[in-house]
ChimeraX commands (.cxc) that place a marker at each C-alpha (Angstrom):
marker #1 position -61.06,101.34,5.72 radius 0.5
marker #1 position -64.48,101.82,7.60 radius 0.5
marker #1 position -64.30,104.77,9.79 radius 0.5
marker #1 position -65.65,102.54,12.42 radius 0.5
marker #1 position -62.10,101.36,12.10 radius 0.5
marker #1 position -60.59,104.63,13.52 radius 0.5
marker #1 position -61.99,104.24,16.20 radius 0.5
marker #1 position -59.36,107.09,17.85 radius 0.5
marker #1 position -60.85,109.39,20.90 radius 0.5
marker #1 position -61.76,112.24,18.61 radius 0.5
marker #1 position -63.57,109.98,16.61 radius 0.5
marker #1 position -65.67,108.48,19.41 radius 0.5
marker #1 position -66.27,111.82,21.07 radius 0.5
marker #1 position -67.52,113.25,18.02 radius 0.5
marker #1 position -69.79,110.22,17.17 radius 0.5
marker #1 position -71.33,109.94,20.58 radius 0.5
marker #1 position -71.96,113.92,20.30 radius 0.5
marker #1 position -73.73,113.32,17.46 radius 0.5
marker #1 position -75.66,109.82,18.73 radius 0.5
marker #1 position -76.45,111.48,22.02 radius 0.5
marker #1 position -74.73,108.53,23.40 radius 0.5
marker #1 position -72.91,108.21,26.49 radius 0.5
marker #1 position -70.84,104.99,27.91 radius 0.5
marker #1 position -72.14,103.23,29.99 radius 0.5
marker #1 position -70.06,101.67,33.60 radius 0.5
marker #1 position -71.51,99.03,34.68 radius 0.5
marker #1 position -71.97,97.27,31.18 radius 0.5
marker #1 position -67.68,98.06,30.87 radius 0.5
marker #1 position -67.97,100.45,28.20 radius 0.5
marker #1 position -64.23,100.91,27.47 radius 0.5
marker #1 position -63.02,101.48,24.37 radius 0.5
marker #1 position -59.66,100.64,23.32 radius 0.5
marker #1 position -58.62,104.03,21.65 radius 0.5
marker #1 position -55.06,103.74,21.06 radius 0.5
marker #1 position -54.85,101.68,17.05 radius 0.5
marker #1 position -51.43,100.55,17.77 radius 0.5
marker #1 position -52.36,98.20,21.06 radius 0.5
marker #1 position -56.02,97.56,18.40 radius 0.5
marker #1 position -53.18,96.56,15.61 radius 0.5
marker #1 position -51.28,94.42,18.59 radius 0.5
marker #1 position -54.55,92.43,19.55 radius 0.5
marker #1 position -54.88,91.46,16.24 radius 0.5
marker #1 position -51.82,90.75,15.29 radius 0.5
marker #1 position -51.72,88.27,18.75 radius 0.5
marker #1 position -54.83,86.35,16.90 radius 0.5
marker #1 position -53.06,85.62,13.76 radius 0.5
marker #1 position -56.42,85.93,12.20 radius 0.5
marker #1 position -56.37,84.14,8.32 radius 0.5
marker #1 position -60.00,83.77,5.88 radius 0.5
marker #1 position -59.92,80.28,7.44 radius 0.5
marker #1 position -61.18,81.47,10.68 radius 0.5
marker #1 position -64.40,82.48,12.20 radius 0.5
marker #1 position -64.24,85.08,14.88 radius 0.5
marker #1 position -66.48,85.51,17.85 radius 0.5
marker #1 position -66.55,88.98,19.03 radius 0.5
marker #1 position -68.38,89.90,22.74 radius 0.5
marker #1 position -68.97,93.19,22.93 radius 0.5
marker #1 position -69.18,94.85,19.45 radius 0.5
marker #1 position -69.27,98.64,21.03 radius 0.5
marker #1 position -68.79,100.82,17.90 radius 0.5
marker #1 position -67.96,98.15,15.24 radius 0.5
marker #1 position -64.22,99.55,15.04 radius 0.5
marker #1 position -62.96,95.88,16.18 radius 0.5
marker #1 position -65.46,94.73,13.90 radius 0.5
marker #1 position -64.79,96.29,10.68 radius 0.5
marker #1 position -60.76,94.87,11.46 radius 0.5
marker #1 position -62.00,91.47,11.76 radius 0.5
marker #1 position -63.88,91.44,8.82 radius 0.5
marker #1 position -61.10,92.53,6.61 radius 0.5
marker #1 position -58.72,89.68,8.03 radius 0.5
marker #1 position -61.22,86.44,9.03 radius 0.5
marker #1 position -63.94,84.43,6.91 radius 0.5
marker #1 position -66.53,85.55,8.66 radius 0.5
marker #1 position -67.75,87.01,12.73 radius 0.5
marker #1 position -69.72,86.06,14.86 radius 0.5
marker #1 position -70.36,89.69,17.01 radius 0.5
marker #1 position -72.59,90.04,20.37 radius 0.5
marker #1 position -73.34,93.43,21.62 radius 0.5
marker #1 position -76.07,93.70,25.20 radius 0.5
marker #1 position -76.45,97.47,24.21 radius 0.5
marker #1 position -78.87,98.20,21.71 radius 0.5
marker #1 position -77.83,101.61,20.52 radius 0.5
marker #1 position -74.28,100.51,20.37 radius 0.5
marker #1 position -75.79,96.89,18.37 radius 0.5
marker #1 position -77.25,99.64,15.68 radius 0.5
marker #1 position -73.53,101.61,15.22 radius 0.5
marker #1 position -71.56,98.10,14.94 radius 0.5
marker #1 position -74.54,97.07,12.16 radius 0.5
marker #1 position -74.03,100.26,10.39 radius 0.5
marker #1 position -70.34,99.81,10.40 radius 0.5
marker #1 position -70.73,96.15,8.39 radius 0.5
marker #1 position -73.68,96.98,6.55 radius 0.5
marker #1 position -72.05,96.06,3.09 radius 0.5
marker #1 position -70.44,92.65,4.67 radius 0.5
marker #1 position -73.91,91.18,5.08 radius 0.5
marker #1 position -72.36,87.62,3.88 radius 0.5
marker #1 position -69.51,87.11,6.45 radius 0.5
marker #1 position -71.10,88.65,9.40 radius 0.5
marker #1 position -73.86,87.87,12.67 radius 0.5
marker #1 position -74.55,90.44,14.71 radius 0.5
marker #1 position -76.63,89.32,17.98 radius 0.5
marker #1 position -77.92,92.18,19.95 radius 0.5
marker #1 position -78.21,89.90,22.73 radius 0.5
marker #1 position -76.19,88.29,26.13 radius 0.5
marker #1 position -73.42,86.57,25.12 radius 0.5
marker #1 position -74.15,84.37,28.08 radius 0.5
marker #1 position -77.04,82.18,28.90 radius 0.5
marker #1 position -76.05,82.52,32.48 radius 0.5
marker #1 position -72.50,82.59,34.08 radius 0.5
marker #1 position -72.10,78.81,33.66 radius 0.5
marker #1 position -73.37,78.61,29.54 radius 0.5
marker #1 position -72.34,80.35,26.04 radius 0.5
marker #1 position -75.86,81.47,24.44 radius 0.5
marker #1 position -76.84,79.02,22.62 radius 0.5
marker #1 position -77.82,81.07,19.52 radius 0.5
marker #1 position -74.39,82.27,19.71 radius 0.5
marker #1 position -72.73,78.66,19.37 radius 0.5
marker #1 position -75.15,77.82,16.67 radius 0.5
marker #1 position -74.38,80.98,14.42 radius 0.5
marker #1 position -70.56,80.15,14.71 radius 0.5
marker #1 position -71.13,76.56,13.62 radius 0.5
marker #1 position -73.71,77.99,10.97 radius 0.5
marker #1 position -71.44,80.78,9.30 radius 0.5
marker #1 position -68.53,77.84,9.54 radius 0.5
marker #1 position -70.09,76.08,7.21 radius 0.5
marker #1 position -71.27,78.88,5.34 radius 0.5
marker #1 position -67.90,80.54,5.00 radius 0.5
marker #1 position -66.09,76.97,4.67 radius 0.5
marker #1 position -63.60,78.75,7.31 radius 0.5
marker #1 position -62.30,75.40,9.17 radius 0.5
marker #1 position -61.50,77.22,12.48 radius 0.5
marker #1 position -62.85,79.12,15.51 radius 0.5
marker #1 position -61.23,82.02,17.49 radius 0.5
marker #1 position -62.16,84.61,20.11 radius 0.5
marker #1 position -61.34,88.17,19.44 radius 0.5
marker #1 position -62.63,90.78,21.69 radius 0.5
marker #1 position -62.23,94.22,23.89 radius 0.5
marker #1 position -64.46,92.16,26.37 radius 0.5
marker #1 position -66.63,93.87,29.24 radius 0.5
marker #1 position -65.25,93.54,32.89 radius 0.5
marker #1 position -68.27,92.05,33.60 radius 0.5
marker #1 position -68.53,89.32,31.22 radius 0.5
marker #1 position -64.87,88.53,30.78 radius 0.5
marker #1 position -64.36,85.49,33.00 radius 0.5
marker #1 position -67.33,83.63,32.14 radius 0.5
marker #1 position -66.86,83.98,28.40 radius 0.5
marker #1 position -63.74,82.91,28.58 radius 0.5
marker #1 position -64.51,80.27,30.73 radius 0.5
marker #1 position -67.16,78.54,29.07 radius 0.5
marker #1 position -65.62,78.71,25.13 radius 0.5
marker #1 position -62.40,76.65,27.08 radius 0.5
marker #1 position -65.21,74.08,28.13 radius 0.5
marker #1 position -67.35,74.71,26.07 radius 0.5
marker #1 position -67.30,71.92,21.88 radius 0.5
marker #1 position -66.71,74.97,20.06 radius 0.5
marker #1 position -62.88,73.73,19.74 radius 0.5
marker #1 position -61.24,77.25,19.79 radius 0.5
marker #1 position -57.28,77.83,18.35 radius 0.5
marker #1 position -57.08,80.67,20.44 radius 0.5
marker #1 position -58.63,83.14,22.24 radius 0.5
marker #1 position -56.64,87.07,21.75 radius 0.5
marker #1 position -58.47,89.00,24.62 radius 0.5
marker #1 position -58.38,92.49,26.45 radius 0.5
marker #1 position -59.76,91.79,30.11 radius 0.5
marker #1 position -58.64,93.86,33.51 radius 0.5
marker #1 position -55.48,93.47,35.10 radius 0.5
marker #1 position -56.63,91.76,38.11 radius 0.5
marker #1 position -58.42,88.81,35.69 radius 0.5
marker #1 position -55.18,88.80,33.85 radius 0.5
marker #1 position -53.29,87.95,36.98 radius 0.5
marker #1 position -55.40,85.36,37.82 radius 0.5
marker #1 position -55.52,83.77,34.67 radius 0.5
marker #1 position -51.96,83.36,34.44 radius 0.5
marker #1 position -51.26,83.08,38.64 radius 0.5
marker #1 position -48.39,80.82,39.59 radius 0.5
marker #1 position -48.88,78.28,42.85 radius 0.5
marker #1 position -49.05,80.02,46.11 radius 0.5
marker #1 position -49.20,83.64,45.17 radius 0.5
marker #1 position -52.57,85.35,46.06 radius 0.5
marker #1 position -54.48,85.67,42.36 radius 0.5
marker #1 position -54.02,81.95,42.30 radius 0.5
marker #1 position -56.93,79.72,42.58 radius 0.5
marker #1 position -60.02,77.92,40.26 radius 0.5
marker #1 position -59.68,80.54,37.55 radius 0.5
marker #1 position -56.20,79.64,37.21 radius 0.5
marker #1 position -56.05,75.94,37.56 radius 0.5
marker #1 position -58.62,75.47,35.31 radius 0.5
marker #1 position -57.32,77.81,32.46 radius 0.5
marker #1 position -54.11,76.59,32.67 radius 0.5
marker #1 position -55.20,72.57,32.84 radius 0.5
marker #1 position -57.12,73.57,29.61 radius 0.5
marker #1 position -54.77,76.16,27.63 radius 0.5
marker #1 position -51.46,77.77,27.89 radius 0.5
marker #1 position -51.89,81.43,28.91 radius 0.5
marker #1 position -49.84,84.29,27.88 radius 0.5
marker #1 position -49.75,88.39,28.66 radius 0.5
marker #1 position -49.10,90.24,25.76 radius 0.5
marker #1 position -49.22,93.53,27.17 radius 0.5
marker #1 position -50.01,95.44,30.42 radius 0.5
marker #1 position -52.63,98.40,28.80 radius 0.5
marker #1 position -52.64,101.54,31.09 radius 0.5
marker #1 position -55.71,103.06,31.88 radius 0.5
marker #1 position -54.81,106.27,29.22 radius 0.5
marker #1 position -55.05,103.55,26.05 radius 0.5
marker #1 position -59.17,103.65,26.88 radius 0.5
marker #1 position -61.86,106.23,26.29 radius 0.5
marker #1 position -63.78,106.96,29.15 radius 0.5
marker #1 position -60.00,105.46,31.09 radius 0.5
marker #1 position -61.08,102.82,33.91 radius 0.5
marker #1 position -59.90,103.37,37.01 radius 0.5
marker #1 position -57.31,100.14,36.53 radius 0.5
marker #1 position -54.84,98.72,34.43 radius 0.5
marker #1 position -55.76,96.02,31.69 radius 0.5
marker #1 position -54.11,93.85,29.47 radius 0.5
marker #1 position -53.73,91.54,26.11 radius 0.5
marker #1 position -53.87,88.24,26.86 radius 0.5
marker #1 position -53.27,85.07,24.50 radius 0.5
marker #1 position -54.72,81.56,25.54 radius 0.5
marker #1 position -54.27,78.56,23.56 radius 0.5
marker #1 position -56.34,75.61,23.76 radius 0.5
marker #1 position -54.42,72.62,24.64 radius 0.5
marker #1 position -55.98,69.44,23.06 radius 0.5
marker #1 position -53.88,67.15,24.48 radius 0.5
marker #1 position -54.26,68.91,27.82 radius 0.5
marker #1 position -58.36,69.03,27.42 radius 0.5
marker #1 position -58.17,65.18,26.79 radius 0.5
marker #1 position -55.68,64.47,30.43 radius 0.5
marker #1 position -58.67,66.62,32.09 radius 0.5
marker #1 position -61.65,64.57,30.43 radius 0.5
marker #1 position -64.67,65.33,31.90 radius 0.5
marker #1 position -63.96,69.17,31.49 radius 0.5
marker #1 position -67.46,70.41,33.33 radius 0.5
marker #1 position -66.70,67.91,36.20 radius 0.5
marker #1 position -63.67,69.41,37.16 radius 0.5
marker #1 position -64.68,72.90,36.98 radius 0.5
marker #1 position -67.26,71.63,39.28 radius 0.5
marker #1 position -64.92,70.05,41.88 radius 0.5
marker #1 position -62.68,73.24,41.57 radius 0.5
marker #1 position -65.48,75.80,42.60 radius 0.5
marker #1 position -66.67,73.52,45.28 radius 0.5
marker #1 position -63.23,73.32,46.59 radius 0.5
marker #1 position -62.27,77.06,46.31 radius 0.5
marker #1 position -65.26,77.95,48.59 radius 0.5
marker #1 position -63.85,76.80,51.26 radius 0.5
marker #1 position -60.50,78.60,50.38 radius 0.5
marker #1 position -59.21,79.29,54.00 radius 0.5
marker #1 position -59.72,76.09,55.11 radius 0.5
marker #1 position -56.87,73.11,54.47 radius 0.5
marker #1 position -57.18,70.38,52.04 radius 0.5
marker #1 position -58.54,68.22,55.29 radius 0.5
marker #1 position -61.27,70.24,56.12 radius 0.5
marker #1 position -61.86,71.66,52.80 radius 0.5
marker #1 position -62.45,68.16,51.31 radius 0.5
marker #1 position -64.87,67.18,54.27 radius 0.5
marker #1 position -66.80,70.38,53.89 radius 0.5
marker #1 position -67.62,69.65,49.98 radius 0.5
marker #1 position -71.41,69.43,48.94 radius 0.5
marker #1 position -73.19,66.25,49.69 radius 0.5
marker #1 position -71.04,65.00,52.43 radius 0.5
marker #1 position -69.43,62.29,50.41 radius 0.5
marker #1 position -66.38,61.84,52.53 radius 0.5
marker #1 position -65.49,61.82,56.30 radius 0.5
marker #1 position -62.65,63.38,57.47 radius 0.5
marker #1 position -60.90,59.50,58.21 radius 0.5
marker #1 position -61.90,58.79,54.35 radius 0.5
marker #1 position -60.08,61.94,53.36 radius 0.5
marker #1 position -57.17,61.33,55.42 radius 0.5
marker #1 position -56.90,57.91,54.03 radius 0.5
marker #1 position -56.96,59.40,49.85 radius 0.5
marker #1 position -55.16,62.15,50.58 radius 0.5
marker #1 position -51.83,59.43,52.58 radius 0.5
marker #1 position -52.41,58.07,48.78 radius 0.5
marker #1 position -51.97,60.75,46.89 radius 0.5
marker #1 position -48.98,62.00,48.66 radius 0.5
marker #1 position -50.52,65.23,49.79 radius 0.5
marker #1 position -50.43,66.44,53.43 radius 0.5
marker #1 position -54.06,67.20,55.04 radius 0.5
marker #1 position -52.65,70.22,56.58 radius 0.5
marker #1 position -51.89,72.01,52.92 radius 0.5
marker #1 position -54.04,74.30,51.32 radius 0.5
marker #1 position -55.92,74.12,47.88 radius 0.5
marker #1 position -53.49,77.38,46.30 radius 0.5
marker #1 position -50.33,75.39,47.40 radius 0.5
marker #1 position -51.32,72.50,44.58 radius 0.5
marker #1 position -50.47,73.08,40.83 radius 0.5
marker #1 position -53.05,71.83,38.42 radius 0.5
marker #1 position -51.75,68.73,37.83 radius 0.5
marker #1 position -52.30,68.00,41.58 radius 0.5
marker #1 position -55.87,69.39,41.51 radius 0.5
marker #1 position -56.41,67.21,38.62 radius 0.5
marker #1 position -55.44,64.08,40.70 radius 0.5
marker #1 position -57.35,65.49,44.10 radius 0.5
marker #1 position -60.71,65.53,41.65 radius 0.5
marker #1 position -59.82,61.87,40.21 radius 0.5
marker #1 position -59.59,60.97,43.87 radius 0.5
marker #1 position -62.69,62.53,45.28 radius 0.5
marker #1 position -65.06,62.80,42.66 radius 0.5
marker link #1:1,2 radius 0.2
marker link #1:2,3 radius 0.2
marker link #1:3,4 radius 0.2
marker link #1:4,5 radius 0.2
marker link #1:5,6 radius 0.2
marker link #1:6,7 radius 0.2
marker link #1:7,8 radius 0.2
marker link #1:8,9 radius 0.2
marker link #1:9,10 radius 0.2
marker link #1:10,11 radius 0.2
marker link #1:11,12 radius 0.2
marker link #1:12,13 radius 0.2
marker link #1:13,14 radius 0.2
marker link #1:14,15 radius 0.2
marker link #1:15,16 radius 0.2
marker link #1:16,17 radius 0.2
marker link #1:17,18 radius 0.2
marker link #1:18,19 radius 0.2
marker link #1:19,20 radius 0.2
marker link #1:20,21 radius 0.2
marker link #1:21,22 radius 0.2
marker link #1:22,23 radius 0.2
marker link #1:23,24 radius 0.2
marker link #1:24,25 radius 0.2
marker link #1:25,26 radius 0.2
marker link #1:26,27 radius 0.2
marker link #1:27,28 radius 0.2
marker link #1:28,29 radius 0.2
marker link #1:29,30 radius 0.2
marker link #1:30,31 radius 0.2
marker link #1:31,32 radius 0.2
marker link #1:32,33 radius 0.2
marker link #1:33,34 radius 0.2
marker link #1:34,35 radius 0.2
marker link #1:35,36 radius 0.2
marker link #1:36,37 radius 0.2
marker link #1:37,38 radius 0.2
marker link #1:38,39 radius 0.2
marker link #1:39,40 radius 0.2
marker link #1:40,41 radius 0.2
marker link #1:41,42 radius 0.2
marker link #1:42,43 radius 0.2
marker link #1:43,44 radius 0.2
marker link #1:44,45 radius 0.2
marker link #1:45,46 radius 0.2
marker link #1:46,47 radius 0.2
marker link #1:47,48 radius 0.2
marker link #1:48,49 radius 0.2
marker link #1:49,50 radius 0.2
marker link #1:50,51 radius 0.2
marker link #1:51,52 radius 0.2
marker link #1:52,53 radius 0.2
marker link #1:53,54 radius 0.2
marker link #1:54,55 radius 0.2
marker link #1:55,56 radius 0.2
marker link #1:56,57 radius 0.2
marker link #1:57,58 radius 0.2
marker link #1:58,59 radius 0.2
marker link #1:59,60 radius 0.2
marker link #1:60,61 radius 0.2
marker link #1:61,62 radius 0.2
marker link #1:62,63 radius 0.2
marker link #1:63,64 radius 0.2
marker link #1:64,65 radius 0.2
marker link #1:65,66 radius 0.2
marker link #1:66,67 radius 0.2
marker link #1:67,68 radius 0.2
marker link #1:68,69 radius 0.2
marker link #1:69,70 radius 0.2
marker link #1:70,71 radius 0.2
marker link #1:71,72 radius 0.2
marker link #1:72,73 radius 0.2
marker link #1:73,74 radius 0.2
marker link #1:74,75 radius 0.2
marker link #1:75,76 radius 0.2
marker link #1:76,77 radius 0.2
marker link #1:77,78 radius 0.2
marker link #1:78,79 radius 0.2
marker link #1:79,80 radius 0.2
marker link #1:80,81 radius 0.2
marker link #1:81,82 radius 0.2
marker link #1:82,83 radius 0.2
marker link #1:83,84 radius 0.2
marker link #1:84,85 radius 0.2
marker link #1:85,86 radius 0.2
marker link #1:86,87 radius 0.2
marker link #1:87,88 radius 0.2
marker link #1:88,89 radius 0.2
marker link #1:89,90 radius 0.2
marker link #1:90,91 radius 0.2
marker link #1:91,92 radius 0.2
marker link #1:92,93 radius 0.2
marker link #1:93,94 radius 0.2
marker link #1:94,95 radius 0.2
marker link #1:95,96 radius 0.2
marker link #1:96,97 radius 0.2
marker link #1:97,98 radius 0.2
marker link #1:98,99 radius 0.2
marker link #1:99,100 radius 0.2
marker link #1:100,101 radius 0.2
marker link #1:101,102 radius 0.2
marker link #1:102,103 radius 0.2
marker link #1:103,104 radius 0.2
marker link #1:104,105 radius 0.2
marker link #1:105,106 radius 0.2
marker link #1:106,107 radius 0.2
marker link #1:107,108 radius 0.2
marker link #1:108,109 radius 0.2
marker link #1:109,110 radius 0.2
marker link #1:110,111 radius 0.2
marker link #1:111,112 radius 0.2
marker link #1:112,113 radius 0.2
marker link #1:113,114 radius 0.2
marker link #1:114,115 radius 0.2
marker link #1:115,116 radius 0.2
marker link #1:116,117 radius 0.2
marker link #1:117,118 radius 0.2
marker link #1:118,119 radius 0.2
marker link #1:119,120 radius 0.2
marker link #1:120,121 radius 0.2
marker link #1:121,122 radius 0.2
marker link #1:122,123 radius 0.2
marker link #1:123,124 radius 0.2
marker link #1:124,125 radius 0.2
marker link #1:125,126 radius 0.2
marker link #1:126,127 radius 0.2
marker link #1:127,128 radius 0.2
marker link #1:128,129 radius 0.2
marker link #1:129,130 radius 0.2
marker link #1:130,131 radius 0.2
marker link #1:131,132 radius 0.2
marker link #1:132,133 radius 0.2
marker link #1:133,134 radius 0.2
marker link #1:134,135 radius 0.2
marker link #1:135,136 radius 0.2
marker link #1:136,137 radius 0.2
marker link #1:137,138 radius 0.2
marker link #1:138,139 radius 0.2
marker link #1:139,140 radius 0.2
marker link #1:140,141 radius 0.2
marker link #1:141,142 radius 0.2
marker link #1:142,143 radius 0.2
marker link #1:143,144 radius 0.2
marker link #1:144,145 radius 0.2
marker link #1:145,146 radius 0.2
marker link #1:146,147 radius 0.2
marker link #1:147,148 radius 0.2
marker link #1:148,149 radius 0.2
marker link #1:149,150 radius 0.2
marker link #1:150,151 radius 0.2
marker link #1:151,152 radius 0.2
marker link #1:152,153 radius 0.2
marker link #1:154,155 radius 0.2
marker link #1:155,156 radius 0.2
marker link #1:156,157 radius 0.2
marker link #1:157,158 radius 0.2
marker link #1:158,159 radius 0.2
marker link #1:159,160 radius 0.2
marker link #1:160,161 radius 0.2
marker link #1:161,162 radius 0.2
marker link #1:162,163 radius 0.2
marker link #1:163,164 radius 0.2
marker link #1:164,165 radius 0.2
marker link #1:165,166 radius 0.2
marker link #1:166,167 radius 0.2
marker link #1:167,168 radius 0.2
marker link #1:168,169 radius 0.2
marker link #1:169,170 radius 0.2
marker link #1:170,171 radius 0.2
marker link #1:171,172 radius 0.2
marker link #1:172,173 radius 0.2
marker link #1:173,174 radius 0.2
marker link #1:174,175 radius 0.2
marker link #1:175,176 radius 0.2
marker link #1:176,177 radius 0.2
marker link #1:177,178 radius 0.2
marker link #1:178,179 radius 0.2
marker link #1:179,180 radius 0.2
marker link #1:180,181 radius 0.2
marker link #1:181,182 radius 0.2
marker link #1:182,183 radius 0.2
marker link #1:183,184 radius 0.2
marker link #1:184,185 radius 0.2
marker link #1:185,186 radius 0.2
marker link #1:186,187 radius 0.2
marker link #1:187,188 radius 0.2
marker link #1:188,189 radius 0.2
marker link #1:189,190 radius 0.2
marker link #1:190,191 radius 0.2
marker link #1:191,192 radius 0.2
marker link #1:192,193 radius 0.2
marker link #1:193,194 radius 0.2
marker link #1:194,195 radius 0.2
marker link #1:195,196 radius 0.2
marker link #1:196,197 radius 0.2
marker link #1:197,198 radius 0.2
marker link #1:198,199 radius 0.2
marker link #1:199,200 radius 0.2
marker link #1:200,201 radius 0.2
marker link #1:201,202 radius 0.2
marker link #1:202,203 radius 0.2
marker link #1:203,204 radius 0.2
marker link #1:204,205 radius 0.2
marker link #1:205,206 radius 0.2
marker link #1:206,207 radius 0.2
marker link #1:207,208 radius 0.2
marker link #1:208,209 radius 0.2
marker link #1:209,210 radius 0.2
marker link #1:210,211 radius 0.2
marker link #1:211,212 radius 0.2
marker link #1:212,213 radius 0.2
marker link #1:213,214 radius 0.2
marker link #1:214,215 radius 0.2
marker link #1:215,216 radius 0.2
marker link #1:216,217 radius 0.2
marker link #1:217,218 radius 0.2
marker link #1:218,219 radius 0.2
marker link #1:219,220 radius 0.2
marker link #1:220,221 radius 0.2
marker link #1:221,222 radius 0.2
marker link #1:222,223 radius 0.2
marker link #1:223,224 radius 0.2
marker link #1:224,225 radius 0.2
marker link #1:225,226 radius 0.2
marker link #1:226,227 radius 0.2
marker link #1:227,228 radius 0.2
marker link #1:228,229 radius 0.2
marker link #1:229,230 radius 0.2
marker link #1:230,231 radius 0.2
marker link #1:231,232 radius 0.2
marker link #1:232,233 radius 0.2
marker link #1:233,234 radius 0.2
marker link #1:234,235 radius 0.2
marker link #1:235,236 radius 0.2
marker link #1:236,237 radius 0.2
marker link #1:237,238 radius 0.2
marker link #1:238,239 radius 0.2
marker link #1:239,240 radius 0.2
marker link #1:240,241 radius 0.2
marker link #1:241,242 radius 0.2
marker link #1:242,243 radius 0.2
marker link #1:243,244 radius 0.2
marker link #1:244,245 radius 0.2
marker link #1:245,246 radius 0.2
marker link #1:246,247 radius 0.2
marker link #1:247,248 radius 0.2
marker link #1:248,249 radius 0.2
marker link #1:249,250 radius 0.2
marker link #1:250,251 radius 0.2
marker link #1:251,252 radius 0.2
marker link #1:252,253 radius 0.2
marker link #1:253,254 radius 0.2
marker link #1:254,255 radius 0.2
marker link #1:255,256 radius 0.2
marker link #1:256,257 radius 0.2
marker link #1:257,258 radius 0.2
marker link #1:258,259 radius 0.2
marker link #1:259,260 radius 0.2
marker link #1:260,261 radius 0.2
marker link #1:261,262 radius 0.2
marker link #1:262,263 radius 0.2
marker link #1:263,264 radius 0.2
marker link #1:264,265 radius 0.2
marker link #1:265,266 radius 0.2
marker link #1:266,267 radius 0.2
marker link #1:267,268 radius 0.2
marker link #1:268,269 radius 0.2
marker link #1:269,270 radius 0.2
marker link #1:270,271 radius 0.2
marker link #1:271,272 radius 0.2
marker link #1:272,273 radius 0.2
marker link #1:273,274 radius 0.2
marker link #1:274,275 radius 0.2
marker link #1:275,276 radius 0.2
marker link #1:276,277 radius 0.2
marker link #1:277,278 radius 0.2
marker link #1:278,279 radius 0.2
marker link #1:279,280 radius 0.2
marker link #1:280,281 radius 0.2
marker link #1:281,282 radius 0.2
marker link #1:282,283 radius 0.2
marker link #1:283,284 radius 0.2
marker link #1:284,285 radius 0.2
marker link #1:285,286 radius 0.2
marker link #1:286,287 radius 0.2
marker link #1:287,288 radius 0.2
marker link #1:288,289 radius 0.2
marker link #1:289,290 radius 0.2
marker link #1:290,291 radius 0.2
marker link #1:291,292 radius 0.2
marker link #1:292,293 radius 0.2
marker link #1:293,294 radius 0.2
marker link #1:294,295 radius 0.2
marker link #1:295,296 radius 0.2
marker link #1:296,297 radius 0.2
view
């Protein structure tokens, strides 16, 4: 195995004393130091050669090197240049089943890149590896967005096997009418079923956040994407409702952009649907919110 692989705290220490490297915060420059919770993150992607991995936030290449040896081929994004050149060092003699962007995996907070999406599809074909999966220690930063936009996004994803922080974790995975729960939630779980595969104290990462973290599994749900249908529509409708969060349905529906509806128009769908005026957007589950964007889109 690589040495990249061991990617233990002595290791990293010792390699960023020799790079002159330090982490950096605010790109959420964590690394996951503890190879037993590594070993569990892969072992939650069920990675096979028929599967091409897409990797945000190469750091080191440890994650990397342990895709490599288990998919067809990987698709890995890395903002930080110095970190870009260790991850390329770490693959150097896997030229054939590897893309290494030293680039945004995001366009902006609403698209993939779109280099990124066509260097999956490319080394798909390349490979012959039939299907697509997300695999990744992901930055803070970037989590909810990436995640976000491969669920709407064609790429078709079996599942995504994720590190993100705590707090996203319990918002991906919120139940009705407890306070994480809201667009992140209904829209994840309208799209995919969503899973916690373990809470990761802060002691499991070199340099340790100041919060917990955690594994989590999400499964694309084709039969759920096609009950949603227009995918980018509803995300839409769901951040346009969730701005007005304090307000109730009523007002909430009334105050959308553009001023479709009157308040008497929104009384009037809502009687339909069943669904008092008075109740707030958090006290719907997704099904609900689906039929409240049918209604008022």
């Amino acid at each position: 195995m690589d040495p990249a692989a061991h990617q233990t705290l002595s290791y990293l220490r010792n390699l960023f004393e020799e790079r002159g490297l330090r982490p950096k915060n605010k790109l959420g420059q964590n690394f996951l130091v503890d190879l037993n919770l590594l070993a569990l993150l892969l072992r939650a992607a069920e990675l096979t050669r028929d599967d091409v991995v897409l990797e945000v936030g190469s750091g080191t290449g440890g994650l990397t090197v342990r895709l490599l040896e288990r998919a067809g081929g990987v698709v890995s994004v890395e903002v930080d240049s110095a970190f870009a050149a260790l991850t390329d060092e770490a693959v150097s003699e896997r030229r054939d089943r590897v893309v290494l962007f030293h680039a945004d995996a995001l366009k902006n907070k609403n698209e993939l890149n779109p280099d990124v999406i066509r260097a999956i599809a490319d080394l798909k074909r390349r490979t012959g590896a039939p299907h697509f999966k997300v695999v990744a220690n992901l930055p803070y930063a970037v989590a909810v967005p990436v995640i976000s936009n491969v669920l709407l996004s064609d790429l078709d994803a079996e599942r995504l096997a994720v590190t993100v922080q705590w707090e996203i974790a319990e918002r991906l995975t919120a139940e009705v009418c407890t306070k994480p729960y809201g667009a992140l939630a209904v829209l994840t779980q309208s799209l995919a079923d969503v899973t916690v595969v373990r809470r990761l104290p802060p002691a499991v990462f070199w340099p340790r956040p100041q919060v917990d973290s955690a594994i989590v599994l999400i499964r694309p749900d084709a039969a759920k994407r096609a009950r949603v249908g227009d995918v980018h529509g509803f995300r839409h409708f769901l951040r346009d409702l969730y701005v007005h969060r304090r307000k109730n349905l009523r007002g909430a529906l009334a105050a959308m952009p553009g001023g479709r509806f009157g308040k008497e128009e929104v009384d009037a769908k809502l009687a339909e649907l069943g669904i008092e005026g008075t109740t707030r957007a958090e006290a719907l589950d997704p099904e609900q919110h689906l039929r409240l964007c049918r209604a008022f889109v």
